[in-house]
Structure formats: structure tokens, C-alpha cells
N, C-alpha and C positions, 0 to 999 in steps of 0.2 A: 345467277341471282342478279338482280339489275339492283342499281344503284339506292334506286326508290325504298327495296325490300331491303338493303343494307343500312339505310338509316331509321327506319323503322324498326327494325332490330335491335340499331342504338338506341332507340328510342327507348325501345321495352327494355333492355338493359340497364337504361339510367333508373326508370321506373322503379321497378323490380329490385334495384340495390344491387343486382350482378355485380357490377364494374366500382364497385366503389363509391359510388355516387351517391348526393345527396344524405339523407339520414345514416346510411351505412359509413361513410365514412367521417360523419360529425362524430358518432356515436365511436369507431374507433382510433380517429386522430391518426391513419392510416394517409399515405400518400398514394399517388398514381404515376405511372411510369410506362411509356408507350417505346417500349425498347423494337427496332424494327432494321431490318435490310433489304436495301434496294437498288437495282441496278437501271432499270430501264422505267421506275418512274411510280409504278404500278402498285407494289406495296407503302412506296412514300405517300400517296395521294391517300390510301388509306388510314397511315396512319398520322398524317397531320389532321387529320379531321377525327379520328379519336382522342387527339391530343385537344384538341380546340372545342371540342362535346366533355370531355370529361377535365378536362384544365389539368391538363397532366404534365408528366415533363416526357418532354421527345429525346428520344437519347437514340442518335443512327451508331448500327454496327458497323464499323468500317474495316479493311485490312490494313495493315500498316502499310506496306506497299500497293501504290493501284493497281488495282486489276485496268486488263487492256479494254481501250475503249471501242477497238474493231470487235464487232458480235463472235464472229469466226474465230477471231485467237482467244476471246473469251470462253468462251463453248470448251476450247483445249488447254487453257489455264484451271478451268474450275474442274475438267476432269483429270488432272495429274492432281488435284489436291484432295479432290474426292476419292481417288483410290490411293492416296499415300497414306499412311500409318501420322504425319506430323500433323502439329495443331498449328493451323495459318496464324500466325504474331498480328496483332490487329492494334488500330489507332492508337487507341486506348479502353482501360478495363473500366465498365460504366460501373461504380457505384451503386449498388440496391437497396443499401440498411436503411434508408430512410422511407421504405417503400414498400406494402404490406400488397397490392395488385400489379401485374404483370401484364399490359396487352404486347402480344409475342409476336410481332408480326416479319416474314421472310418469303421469298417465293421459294419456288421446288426447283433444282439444278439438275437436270439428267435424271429426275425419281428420286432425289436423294434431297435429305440435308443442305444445303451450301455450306459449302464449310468455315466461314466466317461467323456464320452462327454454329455452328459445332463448336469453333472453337471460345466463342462469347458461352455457352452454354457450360462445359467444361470448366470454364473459370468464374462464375457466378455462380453464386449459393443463392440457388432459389427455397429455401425450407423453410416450411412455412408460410409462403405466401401465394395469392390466391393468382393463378394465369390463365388469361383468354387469348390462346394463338388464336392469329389470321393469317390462313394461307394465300397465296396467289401460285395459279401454275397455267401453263402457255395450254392444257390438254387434254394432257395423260395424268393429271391426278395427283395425291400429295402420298400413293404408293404407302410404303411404312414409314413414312417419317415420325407420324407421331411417336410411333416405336420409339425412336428413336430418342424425341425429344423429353419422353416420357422416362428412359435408363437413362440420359443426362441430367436430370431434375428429376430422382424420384421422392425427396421428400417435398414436394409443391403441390399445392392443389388443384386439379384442371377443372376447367370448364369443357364443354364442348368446344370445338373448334369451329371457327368462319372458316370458309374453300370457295375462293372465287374464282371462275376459268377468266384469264386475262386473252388482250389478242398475245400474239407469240410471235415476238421479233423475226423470225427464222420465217415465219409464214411473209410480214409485211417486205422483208428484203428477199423472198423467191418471187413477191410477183412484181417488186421494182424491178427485178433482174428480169423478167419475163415483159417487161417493156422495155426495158435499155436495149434487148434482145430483140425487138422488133421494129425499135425506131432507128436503130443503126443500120438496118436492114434498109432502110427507108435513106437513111441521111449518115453524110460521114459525123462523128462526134468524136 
């Protein structure tokens, strides 16, 4: 989906009174809340711009502890947490009760959840309130996650979900590598 057909969408969203918006939430004095996690850029850019379309508050999921900023030992961070049984301890726990819409936005880690929003999800009483996940994934797809997020938050009301294929770090650093590989070949560096 290009960008074009994303804002358009917001578009029909604000319209329409999906997200909150206009007469929908005059009528119920309801907040807005663009709760979101991102690593490489991709889910932020989307959700600053739902945040700045619907005047909501931006609230990022963070870990308590950084995750590593080389790609490669992140890839191996987020799958030792993806298959452990514990909940990653995060920043801090965002505040919802003043907040009746949910835009949920995360990319997909390995087909899975990340687990910083597993664990923001687990600790957030979504019930009763109305959420529009947006996905980002590098490819392969957002798999079952809804599943997922759907037995973490089952008393919440979903919308359909956004799924937008992003490029995929792992693609743009194999063909940097596949010219570092050819120019060394060429020149010493």
C-alpha cells in the first residue's frame, strides 16, 4: 500500500468517525492515544502522522533496557525474548484510562509479536476500548499475531488492521555488504 492510499484511508477514517474523530469524539469526550513501537523508523513515521491527523497523544513502547543497535545482535536479542516464557520490563507503563481509542501500531519480529509490546500489552487493560492496530513487517507478513494480540486484549474492540510491507533492514545491509564485497576487491579499505 503506498503511502498516498495510507492517507486516504486516514482520511476515510477521520470521516467516517472510525478513529475517534471529529463528531465521534465531541459526542463522547473520549481521548486518543497512538501507543506504538519502533526500531528502525518505520512504524514511528506512521505513527507520528496518526498522532498529528487525529491530535492524539504519542505514547512509544520502549524496553527498559536498550535493545542493541547493531541489526545482527538485535535479530539475537529479540529472539531469546521471543522464545522465553518472561515479560521484557519496559520504560515505563503508558497510562490508558483517560483514553477510549487505541491506534496500536508495532512491526512483526521473526512472525511474532515483539516482545515489548507483549509485554506493554499484558500490562494494559485495554477493555472497553475501541483499537486500530498498524502493522509494519520487512515481508513475510504479520503471520498470527493478531491472534495474539487479540488473547492479550480480549475485552477491546478491534478494527480491522493496517499491514504495510516496509523495506527490511536485513535486505538493505546484504546489498551494502555485497558492495563492500566488491569494492574491496577493487581497493584496499
Amino acid at each position: 500500500m503506498s503511502r498516498r492510499q495510507v492517507l486516504h484511508a486516514a482520511a476515510l477514517a477521520a470521516a467516517s468517525g472510525w478513529a475517534g474523530g471529529g463528531a465521534a469524539r465531541a459526542q463522547g469526550g473520549g481521548q486518543t492515544a497512538v501507543v506504538f513501537l519502533s526500531r528502525s523508523g518505520n512504524t514511528r513515521m506512521l505513527a507520528g502522522h496518526l498522532s498529528r491527523r487525529f491530535n492524539a497523544d504519542l505514547i512509544e513502547v520502549r524496553p527498559r533496557d536498550p535493545w542493541p543497535d547493531d541489526y545482527d545482535r538485535m535479530v539475537d536479542w529479540a529472539s531469546r525474548w521471543r522464545e522465553g516464557d518472561q515479560l521484557l520490563p519496559l520504560e515505563h507503563a503508558p497510562d490508558l484510562s483517560g483514553h477510549d481509542t487505541v491506534f496500536l501500531g508495532f512491526p512483526i519480529w521473526g512472525g511474532s509479536l515483539p516482545a515489548p509490546m507483549r509485554s506493554f500489552l499484558t500490562a494494559a487493560d485495554l477493555s472497553g476500548k475501541t483499537v486500530l492496530p498498524f502493522i509494519t513487517h520487512g515481508g513475510y507478513g504479520p503471520g498470527n499475531t493478531m491472534a495474539a494480540v487479540h488473547g492479550l486484549a480480549p475485552n477491546a474492540s478491534f478494527m480491522p488492521e493496517f499491514i504495510l510491507r516496509c523495506d527490511q533492514e536485513r535486505d538493505t545491509l546484504n546489498a551494502l555488504r555485497g558492495w563492500l564485497s566488491d569494492v574491496s576487491a577493487q581497493t584496499p579499505l
